[in-house]
VOGU-3710 file (C-alpha; in Angstrom, 3 decimals, decimal comma):
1> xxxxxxxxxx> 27,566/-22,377/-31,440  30,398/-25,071/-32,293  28,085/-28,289/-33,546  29,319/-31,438/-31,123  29,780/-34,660/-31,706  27,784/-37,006/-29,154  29,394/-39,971/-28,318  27,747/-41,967/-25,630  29,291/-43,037/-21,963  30,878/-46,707/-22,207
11> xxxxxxxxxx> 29,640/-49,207/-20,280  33,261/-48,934/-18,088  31,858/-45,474/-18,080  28,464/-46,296/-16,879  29,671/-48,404/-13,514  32,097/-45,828/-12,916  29,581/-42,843/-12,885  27,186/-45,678/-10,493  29,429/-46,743/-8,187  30,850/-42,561/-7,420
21> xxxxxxxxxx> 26,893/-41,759/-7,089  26,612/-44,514/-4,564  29,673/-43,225/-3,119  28,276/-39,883/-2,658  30,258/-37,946/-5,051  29,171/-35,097/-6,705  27,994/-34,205/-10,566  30,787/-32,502/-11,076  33,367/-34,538/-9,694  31,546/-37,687/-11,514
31> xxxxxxxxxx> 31,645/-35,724/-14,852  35,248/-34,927/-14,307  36,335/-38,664/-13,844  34,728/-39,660/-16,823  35,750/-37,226/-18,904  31,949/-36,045/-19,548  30,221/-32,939/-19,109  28,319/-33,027/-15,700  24,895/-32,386/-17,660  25,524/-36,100/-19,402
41> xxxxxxxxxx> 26,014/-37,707/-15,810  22,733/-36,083/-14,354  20,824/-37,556/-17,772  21,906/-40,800/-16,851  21,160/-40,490/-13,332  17,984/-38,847/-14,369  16,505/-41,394/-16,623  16,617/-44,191/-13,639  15,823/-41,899/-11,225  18,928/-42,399/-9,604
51> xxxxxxxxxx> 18,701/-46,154/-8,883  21,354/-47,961/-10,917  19,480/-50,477/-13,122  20,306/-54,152/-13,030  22,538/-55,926/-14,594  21,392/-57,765/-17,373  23,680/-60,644/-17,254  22,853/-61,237/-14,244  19,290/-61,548/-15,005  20,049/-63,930/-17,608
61> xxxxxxxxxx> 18,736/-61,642/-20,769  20,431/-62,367/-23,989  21,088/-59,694/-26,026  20,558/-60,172/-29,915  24,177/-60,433/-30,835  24,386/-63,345/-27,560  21,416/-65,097/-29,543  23,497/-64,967/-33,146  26,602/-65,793/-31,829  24,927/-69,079/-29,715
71> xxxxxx> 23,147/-70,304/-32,875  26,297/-69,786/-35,304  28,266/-71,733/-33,327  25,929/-74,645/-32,972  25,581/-75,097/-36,878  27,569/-78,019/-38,313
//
């Protein structure tokens, strides 16, 4: 067995595999879009149960790097 490197779907990646599955679209056809494996989209789909999670901009979460950036640029 050739060892793989695992590189994980971008977040481009993400809404595209989302907005096919809302579509209707199947694994396959998903995978093939994104250039994944359809075993990768059906983890993804899998671990929200097939609800696409909210965005969390729009909730108005800051991420870590949102925090450090906001307080670097407010020191003198």
């Amino acid at each position: 067995m050739i060892p793989r490197k695992r590189t994980p779907l971008s977040a481009a990646q993400r809404v595209e595999v989302w907005r096919r599955w809302r579509a209707g679209e199947s694994l396959h056809a998903i995978g093939r879009a994104v250039g994944k494996d359809h075993v990768v989209v059906h983890f993804l789909l899998k671990r929200y149960g097939g609800i696409a999670p909210p965005d969390r901009q729009t909730l108005g979460f800051r991420t870590p790097a949102d925090k450090l950036q906001a307080s670097v640029a407010t020191t003198p």
